[in-house]
HTML snippet that shows the backbone in 3Dmol.js (N, CA, C, O; Angstrom):
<script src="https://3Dmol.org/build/3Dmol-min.js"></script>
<div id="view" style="width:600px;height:400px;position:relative"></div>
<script>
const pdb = `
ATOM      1  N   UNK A   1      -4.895 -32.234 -29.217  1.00  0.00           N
ATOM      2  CA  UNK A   1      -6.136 -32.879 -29.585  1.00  0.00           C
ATOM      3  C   UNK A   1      -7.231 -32.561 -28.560  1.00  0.00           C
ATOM      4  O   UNK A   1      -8.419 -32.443 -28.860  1.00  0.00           O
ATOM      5  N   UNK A   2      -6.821 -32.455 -27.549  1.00  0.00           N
ATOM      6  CA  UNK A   2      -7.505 -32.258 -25.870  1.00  0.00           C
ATOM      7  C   UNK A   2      -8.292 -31.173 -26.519  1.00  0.00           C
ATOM      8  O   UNK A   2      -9.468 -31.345 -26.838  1.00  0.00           O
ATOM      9  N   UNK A   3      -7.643 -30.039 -26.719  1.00  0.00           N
ATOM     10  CA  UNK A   3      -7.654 -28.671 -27.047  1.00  0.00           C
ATOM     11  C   UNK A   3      -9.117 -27.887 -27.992  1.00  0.00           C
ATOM     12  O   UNK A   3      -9.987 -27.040 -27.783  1.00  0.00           O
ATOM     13  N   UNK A   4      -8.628 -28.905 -29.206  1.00  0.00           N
ATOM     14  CA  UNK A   4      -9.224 -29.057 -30.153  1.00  0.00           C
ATOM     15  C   UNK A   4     -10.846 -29.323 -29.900  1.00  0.00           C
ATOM     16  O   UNK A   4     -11.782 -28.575 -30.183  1.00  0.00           O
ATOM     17  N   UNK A   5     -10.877 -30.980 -29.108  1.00  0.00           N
ATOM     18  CA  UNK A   5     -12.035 -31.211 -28.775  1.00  0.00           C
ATOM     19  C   UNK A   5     -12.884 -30.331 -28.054  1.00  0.00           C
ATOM     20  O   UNK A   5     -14.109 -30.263 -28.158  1.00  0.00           O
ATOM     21  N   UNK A   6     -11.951 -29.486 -27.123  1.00  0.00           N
ATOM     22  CA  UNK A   6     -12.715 -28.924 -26.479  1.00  0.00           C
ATOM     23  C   UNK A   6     -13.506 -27.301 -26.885  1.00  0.00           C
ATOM     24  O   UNK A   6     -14.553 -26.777 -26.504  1.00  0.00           O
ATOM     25  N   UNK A   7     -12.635 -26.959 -27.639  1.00  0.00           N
ATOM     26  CA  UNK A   7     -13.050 -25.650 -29.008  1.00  0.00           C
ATOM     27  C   UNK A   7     -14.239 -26.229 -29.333  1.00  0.00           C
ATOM     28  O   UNK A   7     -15.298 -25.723 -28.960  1.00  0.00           O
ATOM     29  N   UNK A   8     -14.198 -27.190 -29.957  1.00  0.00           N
ATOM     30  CA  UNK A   8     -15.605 -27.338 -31.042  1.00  0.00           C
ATOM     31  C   UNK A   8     -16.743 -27.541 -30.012  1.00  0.00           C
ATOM     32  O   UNK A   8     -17.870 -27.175 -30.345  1.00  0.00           O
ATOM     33  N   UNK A   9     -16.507 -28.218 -28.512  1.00  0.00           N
ATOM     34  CA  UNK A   9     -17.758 -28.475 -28.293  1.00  0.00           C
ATOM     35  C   UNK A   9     -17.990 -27.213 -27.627  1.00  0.00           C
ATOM     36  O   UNK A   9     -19.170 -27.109 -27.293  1.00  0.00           O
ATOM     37  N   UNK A  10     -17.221 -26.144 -27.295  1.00  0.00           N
ATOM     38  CA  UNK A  10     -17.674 -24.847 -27.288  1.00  0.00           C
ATOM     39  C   UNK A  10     -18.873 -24.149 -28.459  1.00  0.00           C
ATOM     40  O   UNK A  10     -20.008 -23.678 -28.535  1.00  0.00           O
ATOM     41  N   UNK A  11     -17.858 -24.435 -29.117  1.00  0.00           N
ATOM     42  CA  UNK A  11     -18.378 -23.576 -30.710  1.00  0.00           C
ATOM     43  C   UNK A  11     -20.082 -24.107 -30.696  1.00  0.00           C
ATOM     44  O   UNK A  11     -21.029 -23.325 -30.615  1.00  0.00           O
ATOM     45  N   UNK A  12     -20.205 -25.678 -30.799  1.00  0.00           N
ATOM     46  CA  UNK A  12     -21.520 -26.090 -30.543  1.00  0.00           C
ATOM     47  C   UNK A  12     -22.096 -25.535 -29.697  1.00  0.00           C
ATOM     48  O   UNK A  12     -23.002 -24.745 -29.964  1.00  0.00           O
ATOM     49  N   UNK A  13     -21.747 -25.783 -28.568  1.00  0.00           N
ATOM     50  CA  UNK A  13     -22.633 -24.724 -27.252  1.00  0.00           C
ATOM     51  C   UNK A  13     -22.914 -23.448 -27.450  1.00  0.00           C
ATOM     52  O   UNK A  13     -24.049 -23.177 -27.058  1.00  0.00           O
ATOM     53  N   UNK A  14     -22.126 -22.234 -28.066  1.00  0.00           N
ATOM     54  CA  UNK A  14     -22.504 -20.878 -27.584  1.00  0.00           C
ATOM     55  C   UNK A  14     -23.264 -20.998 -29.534  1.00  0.00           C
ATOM     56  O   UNK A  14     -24.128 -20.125 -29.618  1.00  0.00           O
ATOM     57  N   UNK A  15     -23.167 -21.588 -30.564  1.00  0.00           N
ATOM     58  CA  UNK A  15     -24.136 -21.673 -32.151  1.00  0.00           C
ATOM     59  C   UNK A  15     -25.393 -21.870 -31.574  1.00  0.00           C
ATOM     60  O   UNK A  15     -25.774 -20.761 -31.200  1.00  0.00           O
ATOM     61  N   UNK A  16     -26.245 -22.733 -31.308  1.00  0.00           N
ATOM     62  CA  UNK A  16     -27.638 -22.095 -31.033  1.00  0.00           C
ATOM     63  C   UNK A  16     -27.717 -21.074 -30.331  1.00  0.00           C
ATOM     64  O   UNK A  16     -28.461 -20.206 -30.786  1.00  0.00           O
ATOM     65  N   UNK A  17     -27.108 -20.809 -29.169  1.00  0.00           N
ATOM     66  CA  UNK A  17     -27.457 -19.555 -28.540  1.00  0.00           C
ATOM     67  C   UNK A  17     -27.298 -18.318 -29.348  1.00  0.00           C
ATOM     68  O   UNK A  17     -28.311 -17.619 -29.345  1.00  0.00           O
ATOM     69  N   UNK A  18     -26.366 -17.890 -29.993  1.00  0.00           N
ATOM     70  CA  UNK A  18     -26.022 -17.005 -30.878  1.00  0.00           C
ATOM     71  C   UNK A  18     -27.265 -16.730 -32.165  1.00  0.00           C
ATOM     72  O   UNK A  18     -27.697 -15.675 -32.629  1.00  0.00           O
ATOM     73  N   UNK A  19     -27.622 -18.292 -32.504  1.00  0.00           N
ATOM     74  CA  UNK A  19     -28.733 -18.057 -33.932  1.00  0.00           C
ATOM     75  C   UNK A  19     -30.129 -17.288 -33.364  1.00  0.00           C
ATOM     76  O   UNK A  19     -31.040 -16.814 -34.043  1.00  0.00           O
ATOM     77  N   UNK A  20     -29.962 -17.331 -31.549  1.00  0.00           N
ATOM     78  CA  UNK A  20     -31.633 -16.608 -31.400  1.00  0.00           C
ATOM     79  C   UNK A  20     -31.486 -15.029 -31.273  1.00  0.00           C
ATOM     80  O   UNK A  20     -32.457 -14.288 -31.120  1.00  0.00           O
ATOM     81  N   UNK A  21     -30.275 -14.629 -31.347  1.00  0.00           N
ATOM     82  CA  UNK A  21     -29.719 -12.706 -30.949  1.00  0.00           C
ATOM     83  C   UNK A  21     -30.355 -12.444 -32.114  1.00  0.00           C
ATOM     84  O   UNK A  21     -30.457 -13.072 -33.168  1.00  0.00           O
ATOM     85  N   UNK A  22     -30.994 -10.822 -31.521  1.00  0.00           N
ATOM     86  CA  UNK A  22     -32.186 -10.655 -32.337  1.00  0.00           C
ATOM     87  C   UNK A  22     -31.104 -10.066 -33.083  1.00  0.00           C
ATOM     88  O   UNK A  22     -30.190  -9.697 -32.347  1.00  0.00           O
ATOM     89  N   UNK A  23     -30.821  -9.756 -34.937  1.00  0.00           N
ATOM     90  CA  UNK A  23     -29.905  -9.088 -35.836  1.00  0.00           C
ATOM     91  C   UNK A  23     -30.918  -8.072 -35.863  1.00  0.00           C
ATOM     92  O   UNK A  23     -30.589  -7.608 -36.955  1.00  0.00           O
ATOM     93  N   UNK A  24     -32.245  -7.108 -35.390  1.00  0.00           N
ATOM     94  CA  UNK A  24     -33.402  -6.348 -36.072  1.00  0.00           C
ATOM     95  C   UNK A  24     -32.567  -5.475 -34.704  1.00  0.00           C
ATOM     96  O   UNK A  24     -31.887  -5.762 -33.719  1.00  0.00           O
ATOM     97  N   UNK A  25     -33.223  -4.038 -35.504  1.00  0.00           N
ATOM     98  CA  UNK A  25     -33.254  -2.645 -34.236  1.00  0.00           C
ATOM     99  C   UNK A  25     -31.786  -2.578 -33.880  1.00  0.00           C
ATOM    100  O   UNK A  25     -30.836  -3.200 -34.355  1.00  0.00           O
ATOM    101  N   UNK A  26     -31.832  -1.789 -33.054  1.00  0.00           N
ATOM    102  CA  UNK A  26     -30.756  -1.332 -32.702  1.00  0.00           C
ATOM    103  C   UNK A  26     -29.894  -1.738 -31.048  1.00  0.00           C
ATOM    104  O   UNK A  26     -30.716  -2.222 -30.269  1.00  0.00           O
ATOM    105  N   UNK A  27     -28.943  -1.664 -30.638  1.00  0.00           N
ATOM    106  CA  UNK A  27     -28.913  -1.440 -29.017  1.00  0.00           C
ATOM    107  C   UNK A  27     -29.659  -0.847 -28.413  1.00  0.00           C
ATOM    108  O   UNK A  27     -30.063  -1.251 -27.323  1.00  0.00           O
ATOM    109  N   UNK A  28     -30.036   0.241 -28.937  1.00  0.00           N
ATOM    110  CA  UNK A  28     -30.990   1.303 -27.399  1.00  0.00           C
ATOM    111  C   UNK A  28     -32.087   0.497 -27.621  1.00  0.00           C
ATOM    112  O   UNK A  28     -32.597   0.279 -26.523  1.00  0.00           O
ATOM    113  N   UNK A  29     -32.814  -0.153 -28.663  1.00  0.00           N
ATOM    114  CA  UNK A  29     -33.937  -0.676 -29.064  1.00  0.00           C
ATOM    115  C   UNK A  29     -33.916  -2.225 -28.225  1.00  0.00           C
ATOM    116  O   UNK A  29     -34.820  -2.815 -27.634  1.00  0.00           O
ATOM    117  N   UNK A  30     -32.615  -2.549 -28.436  1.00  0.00           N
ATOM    118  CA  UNK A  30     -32.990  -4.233 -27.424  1.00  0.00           C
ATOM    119  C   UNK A  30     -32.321  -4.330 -25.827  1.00  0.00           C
ATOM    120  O   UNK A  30     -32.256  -5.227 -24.986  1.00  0.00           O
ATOM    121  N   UNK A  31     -31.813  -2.734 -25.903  1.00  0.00           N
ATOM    122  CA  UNK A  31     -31.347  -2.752 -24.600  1.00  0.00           C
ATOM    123  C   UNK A  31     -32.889  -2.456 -23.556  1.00  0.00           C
ATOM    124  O   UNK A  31     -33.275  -3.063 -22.558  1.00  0.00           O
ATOM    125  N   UNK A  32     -33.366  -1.534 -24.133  1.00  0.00           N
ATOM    126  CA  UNK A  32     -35.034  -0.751 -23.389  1.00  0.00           C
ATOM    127  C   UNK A  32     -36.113  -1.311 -23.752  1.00  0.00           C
ATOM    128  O   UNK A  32     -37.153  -0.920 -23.222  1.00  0.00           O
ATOM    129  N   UNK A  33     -36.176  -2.600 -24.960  1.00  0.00           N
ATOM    130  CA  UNK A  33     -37.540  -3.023 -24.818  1.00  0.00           C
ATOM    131  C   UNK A  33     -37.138  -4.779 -24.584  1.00  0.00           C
ATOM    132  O   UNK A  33     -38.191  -5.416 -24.553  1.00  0.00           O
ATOM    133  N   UNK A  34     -35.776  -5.778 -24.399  1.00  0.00           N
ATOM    134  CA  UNK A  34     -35.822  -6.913 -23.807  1.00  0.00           C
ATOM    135  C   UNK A  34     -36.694  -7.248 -22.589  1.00  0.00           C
ATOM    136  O   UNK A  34     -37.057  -8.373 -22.243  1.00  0.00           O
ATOM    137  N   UNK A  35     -36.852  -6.572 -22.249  1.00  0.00           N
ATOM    138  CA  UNK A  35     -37.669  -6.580 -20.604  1.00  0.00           C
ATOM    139  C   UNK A  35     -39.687  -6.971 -21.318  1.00  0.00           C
ATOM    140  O   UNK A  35     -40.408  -7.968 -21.361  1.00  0.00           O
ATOM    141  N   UNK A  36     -39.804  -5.648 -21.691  1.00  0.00           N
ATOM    142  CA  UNK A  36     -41.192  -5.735 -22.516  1.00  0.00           C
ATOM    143  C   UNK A  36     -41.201  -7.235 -23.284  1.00  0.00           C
ATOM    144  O   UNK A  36     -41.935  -8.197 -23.056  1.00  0.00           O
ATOM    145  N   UNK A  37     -40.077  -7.081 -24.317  1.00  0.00           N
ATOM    146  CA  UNK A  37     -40.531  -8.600 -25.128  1.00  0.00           C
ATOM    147  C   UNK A  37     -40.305  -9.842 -24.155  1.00  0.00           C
ATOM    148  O   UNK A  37     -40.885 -10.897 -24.413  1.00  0.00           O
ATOM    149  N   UNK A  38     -40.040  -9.810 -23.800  1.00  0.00           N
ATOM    150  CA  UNK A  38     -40.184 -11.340 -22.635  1.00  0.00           C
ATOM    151  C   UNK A  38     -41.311 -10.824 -22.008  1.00  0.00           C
ATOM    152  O   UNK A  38     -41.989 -11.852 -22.036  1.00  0.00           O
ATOM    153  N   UNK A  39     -42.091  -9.920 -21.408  1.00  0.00           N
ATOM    154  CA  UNK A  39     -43.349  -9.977 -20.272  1.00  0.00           C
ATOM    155  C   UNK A  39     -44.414  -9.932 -21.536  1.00  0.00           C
ATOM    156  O   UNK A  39     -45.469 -10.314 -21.029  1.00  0.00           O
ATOM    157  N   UNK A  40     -44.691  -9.612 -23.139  1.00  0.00           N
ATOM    158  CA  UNK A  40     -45.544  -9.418 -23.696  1.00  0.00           C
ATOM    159  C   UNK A  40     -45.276 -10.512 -25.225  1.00  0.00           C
ATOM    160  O   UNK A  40     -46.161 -10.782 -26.036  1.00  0.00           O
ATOM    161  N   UNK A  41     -44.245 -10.852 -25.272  1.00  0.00           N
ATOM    162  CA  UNK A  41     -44.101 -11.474 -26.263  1.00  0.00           C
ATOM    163  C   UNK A  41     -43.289 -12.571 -26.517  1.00  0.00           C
ATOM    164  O   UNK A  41     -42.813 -13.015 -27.562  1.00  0.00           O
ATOM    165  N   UNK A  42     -43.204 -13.034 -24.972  1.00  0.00           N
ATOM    166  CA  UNK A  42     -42.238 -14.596 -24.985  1.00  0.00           C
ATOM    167  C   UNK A  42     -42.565 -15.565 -25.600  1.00  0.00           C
ATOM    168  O   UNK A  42     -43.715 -15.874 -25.286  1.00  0.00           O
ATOM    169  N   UNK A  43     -41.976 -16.479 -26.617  1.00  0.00           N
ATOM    170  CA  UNK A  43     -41.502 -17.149 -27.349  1.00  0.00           C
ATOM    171  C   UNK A  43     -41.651 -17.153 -28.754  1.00  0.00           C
ATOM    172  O   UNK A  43     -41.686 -18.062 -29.583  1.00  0.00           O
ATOM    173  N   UNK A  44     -41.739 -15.790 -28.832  1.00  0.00           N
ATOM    174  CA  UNK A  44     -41.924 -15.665 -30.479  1.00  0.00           C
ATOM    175  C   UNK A  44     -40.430 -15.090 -30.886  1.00  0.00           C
ATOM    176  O   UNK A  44     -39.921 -14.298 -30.093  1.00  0.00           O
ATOM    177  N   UNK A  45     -39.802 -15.396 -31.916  1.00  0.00           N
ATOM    178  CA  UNK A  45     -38.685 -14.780 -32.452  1.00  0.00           C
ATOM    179  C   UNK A  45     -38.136 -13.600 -32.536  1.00  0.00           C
ATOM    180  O   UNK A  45     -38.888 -12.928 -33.243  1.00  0.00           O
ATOM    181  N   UNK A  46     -37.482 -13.144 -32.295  1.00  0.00           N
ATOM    182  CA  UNK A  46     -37.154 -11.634 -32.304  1.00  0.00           C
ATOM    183  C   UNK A  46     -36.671 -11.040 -33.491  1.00  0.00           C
ATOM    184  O   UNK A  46     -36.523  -9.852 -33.777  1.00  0.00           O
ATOM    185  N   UNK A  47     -36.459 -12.031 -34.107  1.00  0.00           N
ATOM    186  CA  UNK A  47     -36.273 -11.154 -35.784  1.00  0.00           C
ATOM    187  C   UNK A  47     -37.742 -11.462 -36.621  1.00  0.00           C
ATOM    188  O   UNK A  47     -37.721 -11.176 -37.818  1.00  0.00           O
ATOM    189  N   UNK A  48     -38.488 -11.793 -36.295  1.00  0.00           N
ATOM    190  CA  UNK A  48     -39.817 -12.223 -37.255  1.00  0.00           C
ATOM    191  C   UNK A  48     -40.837 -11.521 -37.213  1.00  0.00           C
ATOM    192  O   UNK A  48     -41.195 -10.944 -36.186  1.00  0.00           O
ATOM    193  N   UNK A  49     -41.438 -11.467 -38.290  1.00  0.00           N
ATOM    194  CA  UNK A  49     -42.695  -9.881 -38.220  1.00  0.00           C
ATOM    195  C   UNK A  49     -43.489 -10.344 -37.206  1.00  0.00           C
ATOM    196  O   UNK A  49     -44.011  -9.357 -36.687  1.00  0.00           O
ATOM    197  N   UNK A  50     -43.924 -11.586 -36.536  1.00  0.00           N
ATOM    198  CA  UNK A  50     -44.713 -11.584 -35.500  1.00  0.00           C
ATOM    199  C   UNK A  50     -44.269 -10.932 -34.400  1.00  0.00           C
ATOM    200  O   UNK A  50     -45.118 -10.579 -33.581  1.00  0.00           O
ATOM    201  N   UNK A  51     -43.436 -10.757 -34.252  1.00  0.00           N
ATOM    202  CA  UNK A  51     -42.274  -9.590 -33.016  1.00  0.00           C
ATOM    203  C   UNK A  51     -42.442  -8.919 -33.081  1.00  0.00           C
ATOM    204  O   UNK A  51     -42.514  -8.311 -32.013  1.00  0.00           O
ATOM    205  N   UNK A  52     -42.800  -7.907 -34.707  1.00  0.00           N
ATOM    206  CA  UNK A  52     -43.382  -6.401 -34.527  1.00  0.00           C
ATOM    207  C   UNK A  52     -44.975  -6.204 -34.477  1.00  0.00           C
ATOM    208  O   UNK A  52     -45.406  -5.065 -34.296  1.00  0.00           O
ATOM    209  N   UNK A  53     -45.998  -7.448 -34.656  1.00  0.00           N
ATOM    210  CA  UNK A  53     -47.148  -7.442 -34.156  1.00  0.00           C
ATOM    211  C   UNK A  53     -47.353  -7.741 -33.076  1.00  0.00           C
ATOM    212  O   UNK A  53     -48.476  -7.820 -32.579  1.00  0.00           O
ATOM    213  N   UNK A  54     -46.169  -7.990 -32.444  1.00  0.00           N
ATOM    214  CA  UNK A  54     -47.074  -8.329 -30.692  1.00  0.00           C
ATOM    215  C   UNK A  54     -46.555  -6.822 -30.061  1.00  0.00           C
ATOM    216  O   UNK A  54     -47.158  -6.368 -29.089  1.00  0.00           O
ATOM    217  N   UNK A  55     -45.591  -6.190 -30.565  1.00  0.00           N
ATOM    218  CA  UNK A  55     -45.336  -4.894 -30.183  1.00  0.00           C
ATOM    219  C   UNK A  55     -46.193  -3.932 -30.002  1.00  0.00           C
ATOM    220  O   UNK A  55     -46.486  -3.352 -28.956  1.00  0.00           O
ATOM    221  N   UNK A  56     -46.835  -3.692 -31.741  1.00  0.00           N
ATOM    222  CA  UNK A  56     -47.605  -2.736 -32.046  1.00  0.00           C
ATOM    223  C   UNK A  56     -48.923  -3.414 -31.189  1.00  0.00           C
ATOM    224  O   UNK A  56     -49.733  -2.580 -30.783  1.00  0.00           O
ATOM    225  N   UNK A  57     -49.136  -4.459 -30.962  1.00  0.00           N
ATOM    226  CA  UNK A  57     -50.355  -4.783 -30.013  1.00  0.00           C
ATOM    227  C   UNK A  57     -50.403  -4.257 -28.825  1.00  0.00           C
ATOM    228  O   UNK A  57     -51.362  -3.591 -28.436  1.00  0.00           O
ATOM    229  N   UNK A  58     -49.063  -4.580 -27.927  1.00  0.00           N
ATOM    230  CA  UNK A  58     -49.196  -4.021 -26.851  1.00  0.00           C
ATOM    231  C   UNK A  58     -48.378  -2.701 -26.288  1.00  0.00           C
ATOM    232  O   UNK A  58     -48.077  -2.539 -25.106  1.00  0.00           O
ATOM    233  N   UNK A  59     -48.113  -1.895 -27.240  1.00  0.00           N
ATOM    234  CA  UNK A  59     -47.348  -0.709 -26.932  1.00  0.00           C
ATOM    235  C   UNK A  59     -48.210  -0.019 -25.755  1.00  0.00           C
ATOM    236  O   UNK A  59     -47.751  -0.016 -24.613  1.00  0.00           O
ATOM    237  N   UNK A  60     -49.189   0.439 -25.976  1.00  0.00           N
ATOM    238  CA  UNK A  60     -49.769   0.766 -24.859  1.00  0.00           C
ATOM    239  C   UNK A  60     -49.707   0.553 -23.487  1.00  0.00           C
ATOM    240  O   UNK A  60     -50.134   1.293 -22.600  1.00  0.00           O
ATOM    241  N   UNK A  61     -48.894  -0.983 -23.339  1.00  0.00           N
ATOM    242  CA  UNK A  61     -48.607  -1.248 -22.072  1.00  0.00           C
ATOM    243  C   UNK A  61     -47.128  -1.291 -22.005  1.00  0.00           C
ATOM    244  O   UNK A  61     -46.575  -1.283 -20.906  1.00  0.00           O
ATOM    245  N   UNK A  62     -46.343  -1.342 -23.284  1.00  0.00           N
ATOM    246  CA  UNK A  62     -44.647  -1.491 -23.215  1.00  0.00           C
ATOM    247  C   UNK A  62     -44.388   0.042 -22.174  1.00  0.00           C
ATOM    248  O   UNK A  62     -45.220   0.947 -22.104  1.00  0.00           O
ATOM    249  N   UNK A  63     -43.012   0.030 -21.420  1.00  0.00           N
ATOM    250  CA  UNK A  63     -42.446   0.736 -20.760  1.00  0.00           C
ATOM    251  C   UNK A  63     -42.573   1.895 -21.654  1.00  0.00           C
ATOM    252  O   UNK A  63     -42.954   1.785 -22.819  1.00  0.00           O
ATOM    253  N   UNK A  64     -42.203   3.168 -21.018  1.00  0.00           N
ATOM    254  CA  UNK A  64     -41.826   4.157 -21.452  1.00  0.00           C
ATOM    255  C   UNK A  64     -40.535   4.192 -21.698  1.00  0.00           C
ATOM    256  O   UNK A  64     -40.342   5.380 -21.955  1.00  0.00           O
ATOM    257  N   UNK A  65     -39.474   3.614 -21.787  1.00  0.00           N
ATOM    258  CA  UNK A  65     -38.227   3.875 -22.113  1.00  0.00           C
ATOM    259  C   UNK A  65     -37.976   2.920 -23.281  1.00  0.00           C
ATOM    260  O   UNK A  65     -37.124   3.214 -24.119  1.00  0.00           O
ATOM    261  N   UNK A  66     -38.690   1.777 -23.371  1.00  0.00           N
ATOM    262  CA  UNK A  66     -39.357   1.077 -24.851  1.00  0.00           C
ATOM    263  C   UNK A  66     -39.615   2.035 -25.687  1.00  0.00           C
ATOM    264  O   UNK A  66     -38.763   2.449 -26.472  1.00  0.00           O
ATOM    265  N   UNK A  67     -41.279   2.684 -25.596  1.00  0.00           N
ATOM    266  CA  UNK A  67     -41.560   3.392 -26.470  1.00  0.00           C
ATOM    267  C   UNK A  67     -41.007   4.347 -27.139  1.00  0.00           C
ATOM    268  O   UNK A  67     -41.368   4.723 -28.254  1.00  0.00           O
ATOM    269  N   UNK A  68     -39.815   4.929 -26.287  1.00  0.00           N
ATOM    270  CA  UNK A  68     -38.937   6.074 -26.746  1.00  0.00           C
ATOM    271  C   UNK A  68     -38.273   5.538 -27.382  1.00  0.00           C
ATOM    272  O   UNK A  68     -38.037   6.278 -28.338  1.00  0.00           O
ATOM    273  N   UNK A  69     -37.564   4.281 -27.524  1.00  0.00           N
ATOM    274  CA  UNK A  69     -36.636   3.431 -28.171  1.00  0.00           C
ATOM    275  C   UNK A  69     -36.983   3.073 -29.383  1.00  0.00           C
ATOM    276  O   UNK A  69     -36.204   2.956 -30.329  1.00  0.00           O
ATOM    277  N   UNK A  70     -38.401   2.848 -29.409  1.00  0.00           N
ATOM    278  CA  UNK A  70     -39.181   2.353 -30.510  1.00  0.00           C
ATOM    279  C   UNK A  70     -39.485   3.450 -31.443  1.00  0.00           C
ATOM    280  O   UNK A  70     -39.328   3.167 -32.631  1.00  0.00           O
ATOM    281  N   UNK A  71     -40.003   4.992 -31.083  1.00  0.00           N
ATOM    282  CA  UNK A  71     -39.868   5.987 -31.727  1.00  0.00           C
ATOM    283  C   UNK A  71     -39.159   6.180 -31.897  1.00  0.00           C
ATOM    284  O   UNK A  71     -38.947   6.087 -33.106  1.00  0.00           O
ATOM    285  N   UNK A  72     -37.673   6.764 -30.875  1.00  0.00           N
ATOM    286  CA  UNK A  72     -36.451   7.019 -32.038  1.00  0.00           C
ATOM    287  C   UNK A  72     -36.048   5.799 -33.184  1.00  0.00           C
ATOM    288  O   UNK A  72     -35.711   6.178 -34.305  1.00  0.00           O
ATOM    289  N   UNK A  73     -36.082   4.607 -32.937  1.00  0.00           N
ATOM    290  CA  UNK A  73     -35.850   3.513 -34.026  1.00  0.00           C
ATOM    291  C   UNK A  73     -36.614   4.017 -34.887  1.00  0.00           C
ATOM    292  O   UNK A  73     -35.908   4.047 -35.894  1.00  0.00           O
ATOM    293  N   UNK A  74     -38.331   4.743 -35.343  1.00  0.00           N
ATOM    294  CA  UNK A  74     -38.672   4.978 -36.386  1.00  0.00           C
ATOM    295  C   UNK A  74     -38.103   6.036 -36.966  1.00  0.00           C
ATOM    296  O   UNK A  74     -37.559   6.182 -38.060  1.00  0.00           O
ATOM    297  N   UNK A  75     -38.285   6.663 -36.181  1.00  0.00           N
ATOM    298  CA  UNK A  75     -37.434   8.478 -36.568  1.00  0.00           C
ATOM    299  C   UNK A  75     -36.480   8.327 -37.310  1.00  0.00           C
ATOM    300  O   UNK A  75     -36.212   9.177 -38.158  1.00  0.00           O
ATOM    301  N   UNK A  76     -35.793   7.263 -37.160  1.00  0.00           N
ATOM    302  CA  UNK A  76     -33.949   7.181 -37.556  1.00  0.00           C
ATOM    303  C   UNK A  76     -33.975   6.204 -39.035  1.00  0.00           C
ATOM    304  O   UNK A  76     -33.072   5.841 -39.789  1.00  0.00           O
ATOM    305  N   UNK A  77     -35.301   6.009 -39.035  1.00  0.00           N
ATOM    306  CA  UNK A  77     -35.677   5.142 -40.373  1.00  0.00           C
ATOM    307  C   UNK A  77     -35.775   3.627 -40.595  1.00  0.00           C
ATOM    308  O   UNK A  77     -35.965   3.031 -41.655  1.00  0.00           O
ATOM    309  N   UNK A  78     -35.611   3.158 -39.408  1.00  0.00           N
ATOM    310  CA  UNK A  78     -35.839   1.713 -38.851  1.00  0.00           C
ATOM    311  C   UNK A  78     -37.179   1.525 -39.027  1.00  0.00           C
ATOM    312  O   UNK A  78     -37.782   2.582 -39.212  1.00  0.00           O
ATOM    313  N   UNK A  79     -37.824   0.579 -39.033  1.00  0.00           N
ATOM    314  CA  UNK A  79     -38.895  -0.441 -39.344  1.00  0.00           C
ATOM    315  C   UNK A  79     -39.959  -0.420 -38.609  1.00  0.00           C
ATOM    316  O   UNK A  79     -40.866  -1.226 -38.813  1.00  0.00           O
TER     317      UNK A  79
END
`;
const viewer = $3Dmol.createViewer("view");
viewer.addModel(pdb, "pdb");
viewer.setStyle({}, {cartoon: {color: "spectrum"}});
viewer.zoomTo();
viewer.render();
</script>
């Protein structure tokens, strides 16, 4: 029972954290631009089209290893 209780209040703990992982782009895409979206676009959602307007706003200032991430993501037929 110990056991039990203690599973679920896991399960509770790591379920919100899990519902904010962005499901959009790819690894190379949230591995090279996480940095950018937190300094240009903290607290907006990472799966929501406002995520790809604060992008396209500030690409100009996103990293270069972003932008490459972000072009190959188009290249490859991503969004």
């Amino acid at each position: 029972m110990r056991r039990l209780i203690l599973a679920l209040g896991l399960i509770a703990i790591a379920a919100p954290a899990s519902a904010q992982a962005p499901n959009r782009g790819n690894q190379e895409l949230q591995t090279n631009c996480a940095g950018d979206a937190i300094t240009f676009c903290a607290g907006i959602d990472p799966n929501s089209p406002q995520m790809d307007a604060c992008f396209k706003k500030n690409m100009s200032q996103m990293s270069p290893n972003c932008r490459r991430a972000i072009d190959a993501y188009k290249a490859a037929g991503g969004k």
